[in-house]
C-alpha positions, 0 to 999 in steps of 0.5 A: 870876471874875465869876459868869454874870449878871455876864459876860453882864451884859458883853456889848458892847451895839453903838451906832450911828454918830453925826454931829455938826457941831461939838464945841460939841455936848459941852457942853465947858469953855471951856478945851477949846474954846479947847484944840480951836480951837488944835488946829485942830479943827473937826468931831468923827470918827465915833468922837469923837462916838460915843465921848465922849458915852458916856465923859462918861458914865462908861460903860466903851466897846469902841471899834472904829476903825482908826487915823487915825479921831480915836480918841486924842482920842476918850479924851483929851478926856474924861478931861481933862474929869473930872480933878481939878487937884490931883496927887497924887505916884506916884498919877495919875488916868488911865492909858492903855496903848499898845503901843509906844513911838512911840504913848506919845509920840504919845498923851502928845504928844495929852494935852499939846496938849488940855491946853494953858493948864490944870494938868494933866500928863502922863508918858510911860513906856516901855523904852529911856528912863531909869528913873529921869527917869520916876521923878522924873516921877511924883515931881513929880506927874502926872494922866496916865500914858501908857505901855507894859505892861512899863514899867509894870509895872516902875513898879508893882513898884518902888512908883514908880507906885501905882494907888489914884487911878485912876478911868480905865484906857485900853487903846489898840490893844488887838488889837496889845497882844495880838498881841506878847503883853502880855496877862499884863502887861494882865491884872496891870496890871488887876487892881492897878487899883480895880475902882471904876473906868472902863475904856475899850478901843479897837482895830481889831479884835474878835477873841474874845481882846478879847471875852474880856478885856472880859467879865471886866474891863469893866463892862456896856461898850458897843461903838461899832463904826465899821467894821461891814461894811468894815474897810479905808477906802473912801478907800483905793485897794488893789492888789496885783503878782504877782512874783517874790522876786528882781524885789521890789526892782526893782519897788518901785523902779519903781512909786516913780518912778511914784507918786512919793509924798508920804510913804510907808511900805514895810512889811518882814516883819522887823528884817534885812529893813527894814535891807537895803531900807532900805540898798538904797533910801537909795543911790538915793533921797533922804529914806529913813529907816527904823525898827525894834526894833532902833535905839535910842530916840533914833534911833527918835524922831529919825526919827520927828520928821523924818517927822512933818516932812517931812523924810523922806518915804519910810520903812521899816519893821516891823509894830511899831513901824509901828503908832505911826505917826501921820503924817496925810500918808501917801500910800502904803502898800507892803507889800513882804512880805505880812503873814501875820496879816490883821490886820497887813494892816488895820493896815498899810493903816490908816497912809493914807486918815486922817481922810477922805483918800484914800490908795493901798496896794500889796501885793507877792504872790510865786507861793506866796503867794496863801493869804495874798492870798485871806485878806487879802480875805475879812478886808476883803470886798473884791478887791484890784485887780491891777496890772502893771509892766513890769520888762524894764528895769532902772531902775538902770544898775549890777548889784546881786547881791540876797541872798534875804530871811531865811525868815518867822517862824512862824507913873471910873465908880462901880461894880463890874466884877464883882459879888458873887454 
């Protein structure tokens, strides 16, 4: 354990926000600036261009931002800035953890597309993909590994993946691979990682849980807080319906030919729930696709690539596997089920208002639910707006029995991270 002058050493010291016009301010390699103008990149986010500075700088960083910020390239653009170009086989030189299997190839996606015209290579590594191609992977060589804890643990334990290279450690979402309970798996992880080594947290929440992980393996981190008063965007319109569990369904179908969404995203409580609605709406709509834990990883990724694409346009899904949801087109966010955790709300409604545009997110709050509406609220500081649709007709002609949904579930940086007394 780290001694008292170390851990207060580590408290987050808080950075202000920074605005910059341009990523030619870096001072960055020509080949990122080509990278970054085929990327479409203009002008660095509020968390670029108070986060990369600081990682150039080999300092460890506590970034708080919701998704949809720029945080992914907050990371990737450093670290591909410092690699050396020589890889080396099972020893990569940065790894970035994420929680889910969508963020790994998101975040491996980011890597390879600012990556682009120079040597550097990238693997993703997750469960419900074979082992054994990601074995071969690392065998041939990678800088950088993105990928889930347990995955890599098993990487790890099987000798398929050594840590003596590392000079980078990113733990991406950390509040949400805490919430599903990868903290042993983080904290293994770690502590096999050289303590010579810089280590860079990014999260949408700073529970005391992170706090806590920061101050024993971060050293001295500093914490760009860009969602100091206000957690939830100002770009996003949030409201709320008061209803009854039995008019759910027919209210979301209302209040869809109403908005009549670009892309959209309904939020169901769990696995059997996502499938029921899912199935309810794909036999009078078209483009439905839905995702969750229990579809295997080719139809996760399959439906996935068709959102990414337009092709699907409405999607149902859990708090899971919807968090590596990064799709800059989402118009609305429906929580059919009122998240219990407040942080599963913020999370949620994080999926629209990205990058500056607006976006709509609609809560559905049955009669006894209202402790979880006022918790919602005083989490943001801010009321929801409630709104009314009138369901005495139905929109669909046929009568449909609605079963009731299953019951909740209860409730590089050369230094050292803890110095010898």
């Amino acid at each position: 354990m780290p001694s008292s002058e170390a851990t207060a050493a580590n408290s987050p010291k808080t950075l202000k926000r920074i605005s910059l016009k341009s990523f030619k301010q870096f001072e960055l390699s020509a080949a990122m600036q080509k990278a970054l103008d085929r990327a479409g990149y203009e002008k660095p986010s509020a968390v670029q261009a108070a986060l990369i500075p600081l990682a150039l700088e080999e300092r460890d960083v506590i970034g708080q931002a919701r998704t949809g910020t720029g945080k992914t390239a907050s990371f990737v653009i450093p670290i591909l800035e410092q690699l050396d170009d020589e890889p080396h086989p099972l020893r990569p030189q940065a790894l970035i953890l994420v929680p889910t299997r969508e963020l790994a190839l998101q975040v491996h996606g980011e890597v390879e597309k600012l990556a682009f015209n120079q040597p550097f290579k990238s693997a993703a590594v997750f469960g419900g993909s074979p082992f054994r191609s990601q074995q071969n992977r690392l065998q041939q060589g990678v800088h950088v590994v993105v990928g889930t804890p347990g995955r890599v643990i098993d990487h790890l334990q099987r000798g398929t993946l050594k840590t003596e290279e590392l000079w980078c450690v990113v733990l991406d979402e950390a509040d949400r691979m805490l919430d599903i309970g990868f903290r042993p798996a983080i904290e293994k992880i770690l502590r096999k990682c050289p303590e010579d080594r810089q280590t860079l947290l990014l999260s949408a929440t700073v529970p005391d849980e992170i706090r806590r992980l920061a101050k024993r393996y971060m050293y001295q981190p500093t914490l760009v807080n860009l969602s100091p008063s206000q957690v939830a965007a100002d770009t996003i319109d949030q409201y709320y319906f008061s209803v009854a569990r039995n008019q759910k369904r027919e209210l979301l179908l209302k209040l869809l030919e109403r908005e009549t969404p670009k892309q959209a995203i309904v939020f169901c409580r769990t696995k059997v729930q996502t499938h029921r609605i899912y199935r309810f709406l794909a036999d009078r709509m078209k483009a439905v696709g839905t995702i969750h834990g229990d579809m295997t990883q080719s139809a996760r990724t399959g439906t996935m690539t068709k959102f990414r694409e337009g092709k699907v346009s409405l999607l149902v899904a859990t708090d899971v596997v919807g968090r590596g949801i990064d799709v800059s087109g989402i118009s609305h966010i429906i929580n059919y089920d009122i998240p219990e955790l407040c942080d599963d709300y913020v999370h949620r409604v994080g999926r629209t208002g990205r990058m500056g545009q607006e976006g709509v997110a609609y809560t559905f709050v049955e009669p006894d639910q209202g402790e979880f509406l006022t918790s919602i609220e005083m989490r943001i500081d801010k009321l929801l707006i409630r709104e009314n649709i009138d369901l005495g007709e139905p929109s669909q002609p046929r009568q449909e029995t609605v079963a009731a949904p299953p019951k909740p579930p209860t409730s590089r940086a050369k230094k050292r991270y803890r110095s010898a007394p």
